[in-house]
N, C-alpha and C positions, 0 to 999 in steps of 0.2 A: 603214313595216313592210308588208311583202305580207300583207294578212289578206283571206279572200274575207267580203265583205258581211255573210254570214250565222251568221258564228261567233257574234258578242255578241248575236246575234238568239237564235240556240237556246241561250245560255248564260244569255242574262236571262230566257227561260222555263223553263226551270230552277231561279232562283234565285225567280224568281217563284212555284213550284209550291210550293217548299219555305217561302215563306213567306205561304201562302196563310191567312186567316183571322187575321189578328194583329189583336187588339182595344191599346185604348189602352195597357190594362195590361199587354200582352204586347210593346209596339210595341221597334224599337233602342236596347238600352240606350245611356246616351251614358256619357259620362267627364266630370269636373268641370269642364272648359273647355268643352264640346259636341258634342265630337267621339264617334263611332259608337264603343262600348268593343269593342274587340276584346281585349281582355288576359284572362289565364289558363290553364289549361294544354289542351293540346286533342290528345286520340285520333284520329290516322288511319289506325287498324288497318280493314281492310275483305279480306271474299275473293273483293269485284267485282276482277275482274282488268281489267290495264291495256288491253290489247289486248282485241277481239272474238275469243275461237275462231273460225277462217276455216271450222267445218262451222256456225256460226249464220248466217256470211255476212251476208244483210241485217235480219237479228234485232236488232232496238234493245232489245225487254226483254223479260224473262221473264213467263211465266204465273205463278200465285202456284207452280201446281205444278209447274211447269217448274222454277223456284227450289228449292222444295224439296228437288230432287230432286236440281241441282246440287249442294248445300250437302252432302245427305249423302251423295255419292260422295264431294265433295273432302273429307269428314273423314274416311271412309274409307280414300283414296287416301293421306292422310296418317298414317293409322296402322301402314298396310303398310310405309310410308317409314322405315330406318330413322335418319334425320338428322331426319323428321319432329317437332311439337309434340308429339305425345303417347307419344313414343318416352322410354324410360324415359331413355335418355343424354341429351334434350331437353330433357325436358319445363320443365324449370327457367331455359332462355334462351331458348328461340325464343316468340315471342310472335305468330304471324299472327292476321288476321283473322277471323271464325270465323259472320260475318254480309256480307250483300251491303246494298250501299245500298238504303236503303227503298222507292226507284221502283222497284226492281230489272233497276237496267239491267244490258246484258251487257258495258259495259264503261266504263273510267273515262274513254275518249279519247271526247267528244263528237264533235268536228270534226278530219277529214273522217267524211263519213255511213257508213263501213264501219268506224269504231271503231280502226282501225289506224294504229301510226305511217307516215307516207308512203314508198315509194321513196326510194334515194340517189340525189343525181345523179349520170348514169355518171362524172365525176370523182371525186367521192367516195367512190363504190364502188372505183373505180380504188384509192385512196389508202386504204381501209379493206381490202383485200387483201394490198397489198403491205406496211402496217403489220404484219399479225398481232399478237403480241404484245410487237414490238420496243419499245426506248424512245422515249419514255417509254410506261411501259404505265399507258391511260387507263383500264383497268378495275378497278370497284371489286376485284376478287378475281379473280387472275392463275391464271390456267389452262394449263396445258401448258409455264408458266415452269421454266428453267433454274435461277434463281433463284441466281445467280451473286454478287446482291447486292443490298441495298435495293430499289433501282431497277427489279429484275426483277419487282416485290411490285407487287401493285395497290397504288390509294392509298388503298385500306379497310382495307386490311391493316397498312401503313406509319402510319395514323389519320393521315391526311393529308386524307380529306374522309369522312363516313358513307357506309352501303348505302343509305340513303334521303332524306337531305339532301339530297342536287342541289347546287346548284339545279337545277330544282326539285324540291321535296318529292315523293316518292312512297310509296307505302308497302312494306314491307322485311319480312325474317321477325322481328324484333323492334325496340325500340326505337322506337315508333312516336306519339312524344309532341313536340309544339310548346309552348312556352310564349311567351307574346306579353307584350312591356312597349312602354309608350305613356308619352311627354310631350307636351308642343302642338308640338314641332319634331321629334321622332324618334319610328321605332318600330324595336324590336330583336325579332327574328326567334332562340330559342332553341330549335336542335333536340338533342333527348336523346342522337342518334347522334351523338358525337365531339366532344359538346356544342359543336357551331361553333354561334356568336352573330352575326346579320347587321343591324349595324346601320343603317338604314334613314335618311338626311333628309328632310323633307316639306318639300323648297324646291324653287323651278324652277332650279338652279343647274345647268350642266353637269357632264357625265362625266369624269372624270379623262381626261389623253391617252391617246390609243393606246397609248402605249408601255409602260405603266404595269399590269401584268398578275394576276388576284389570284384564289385557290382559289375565292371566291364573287363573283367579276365586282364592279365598283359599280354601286351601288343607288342611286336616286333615287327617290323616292313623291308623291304625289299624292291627294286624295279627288275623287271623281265621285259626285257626292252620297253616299251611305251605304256606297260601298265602297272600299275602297283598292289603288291600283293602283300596283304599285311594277314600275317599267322599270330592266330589267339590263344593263350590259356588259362590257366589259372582263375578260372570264373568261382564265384561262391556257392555254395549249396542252396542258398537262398532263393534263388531262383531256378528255372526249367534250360534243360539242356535246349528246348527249342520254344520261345515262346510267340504267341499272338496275345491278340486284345482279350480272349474269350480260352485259352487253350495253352497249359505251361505243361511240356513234357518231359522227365529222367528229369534231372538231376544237373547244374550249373559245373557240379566239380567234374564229372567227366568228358566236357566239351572240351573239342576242338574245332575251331572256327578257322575258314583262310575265306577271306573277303581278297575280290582284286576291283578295283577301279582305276575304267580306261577311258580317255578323255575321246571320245569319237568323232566330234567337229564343235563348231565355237560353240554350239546351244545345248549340245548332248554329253554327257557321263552316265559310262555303262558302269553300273553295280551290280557284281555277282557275290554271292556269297556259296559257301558249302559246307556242311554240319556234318563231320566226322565223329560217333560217337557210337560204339560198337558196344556199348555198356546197355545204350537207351534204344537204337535203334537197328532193324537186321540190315540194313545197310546205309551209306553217307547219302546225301541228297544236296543238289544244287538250284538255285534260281537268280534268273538274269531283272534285273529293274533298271530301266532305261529313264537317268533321271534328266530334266530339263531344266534351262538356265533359269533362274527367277529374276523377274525384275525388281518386284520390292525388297526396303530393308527386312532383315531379321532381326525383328522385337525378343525381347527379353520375355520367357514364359516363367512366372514365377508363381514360381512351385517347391515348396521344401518341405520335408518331412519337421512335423510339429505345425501346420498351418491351420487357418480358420478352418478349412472345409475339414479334415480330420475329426477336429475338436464336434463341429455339427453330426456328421453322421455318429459318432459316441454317442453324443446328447439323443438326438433320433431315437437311436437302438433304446437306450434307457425310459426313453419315452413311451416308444411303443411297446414294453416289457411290463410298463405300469398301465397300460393300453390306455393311455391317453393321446393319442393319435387318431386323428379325423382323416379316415378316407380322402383324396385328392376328389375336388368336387362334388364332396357330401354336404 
């Protein structure tokens, strides 16, 4: 994997800060074989955004009141919004983040030092131009589509992978819950969004071949002392070597993903991930999300490709092509 020196350097002081002062009684809980528990349901709503704003440029964190200050424009900014949380149409399903991480950094990409995903390489770029939003279209939620059929739908749309699932995990305007199950050979990976379930081996056995192509790649895991570090590949084409809600980049078949999650105290699991993929980008990128324990159950989000909402936005599009569609509030 191309990773420069210094990523698991600033990522293990990080994880190091976050678990600074652990006395005995506070120390890694295990599980009843011995292994570090990571199981339970875990919140990664946050409104540290992924990227650095490019006007904080070389700003790694905020003042407390620098923070502050962020926090209540962006509730602000969100209430003027109307798709916004606290918009009355809303309020009842968007779920963002509504705190920044505790260091208060200014963004979730640790590595490289300006917080930003890297450059394409000009291949790439090449190849994400001339795509647009042809097929397959690898964004989660299809934009300026035709929408002539299925396949014109992002595949958040089609519930064919969540807005914040990934891999890897990011966080999303709602549904922003992981639940983790652990045996001494497997750990399964349960996100809220499209409830996809990633089950996890803890053997050095190899990757399924090449050929072999799957919405969340094969996983393989590992423990390095108290964290667990699960290496991915074999992701589909269907999807972007990196995606968000709004933004799918390269190509699914040339990722390589290592996600590690570390249990930091009873309330906290640090989640890093870092996107090797020298096909898509000029170099790998890392980011830490600091997720928190949740107390409620995890519901069932049911979501599957072929569902009512599908079938309506088709009818929609056909509708509005016979231009019988009334403006909202006309």
């Amino acid at each position: 994997m191309r990773r420069r020196t210094t990523t698991w350097t600033m990522v293990a002081a990080l994880t190091a800060g976050l678990a600074t002062a652990q006395t005995p009684a506070t120390r890694t809980p295990r599980t009843a074989w011995g292994a570090p528990d990571l199981g339970g349901i875990w919140d990664f709503r946050t409104m540290t955004p992924l990227e650095r704003p490019r006007d904080l440029a070389a700003k790694e964190f905020w003042t407390e009141e620098e923070a502050a200050t962020y926090q209540q424009r962006t509730l602000e900014r969100r209430q003027r919004n109307p798709l916004g949380p606290s918009s009355v149409h809303a309020v009842w399903w968007l779920d963002n983040g509504t705190e920044l991480t505790e260091d208060r950094r200014t963004s979730l990409i640790v590595d490289p030092p300006d917080g930003r995903v890297p450059s394409l390489t000009p291949s790439a770029a090449t190849r994400q131009k001339a795509h647009g939003v042809g097929r397959p279209v690898r964004l989660r939620q299809s934009r300026n589509s035709p929408a002539r059929g299925p396949e014109d739908l992002g595949v958040g749309e089609r519930c064919l992978s969540g807005f914040s699932t990934g891999p890897p995990i990011t966080p999303s305007a709602y549904n922003n819950n992981l639940m983790v199950f652990q045996t001494p050979d497997h750990v399964v990976l349960l996100t809220e969004m499209v409830h996809e379930a990633r089950v996890v081996p803890l053997d050095a056995g190899p990757h399924l071949p090449g050929a072999v192509r799957q919405w969340l790649g094969d996983s393989r895991g590992h423990w390095e002392g108290d964290t667990l570090v699960i290496d991915s590949t074999n992701f589909t084409d269907q999807i972007g070597s990196f995606n968000t809600l709004g933004m799918a980049l390269g190509s699914g078949e040339t990722l390589h993903l290592i996600e590690r999650l570390t249990r930091v105290d009873a309330d906290t699991l640090l989640y890093e991930f870092t996107i090797d993929d020298p096909a898509t980008f000029t170099r790998s990128f890392t980011a830490a999300i600091p997720m928190q324990r949740a107390e409620l159950p995890l519901y069932e989000f049911a979501c599957h490709e072929g569902n009512r909402g599908l079938v309506g936005i088709l009818l929609g599009a056909r509708a509005q092509e016979r231009g019988d569609v009334i403006a909202a509030g006309r």
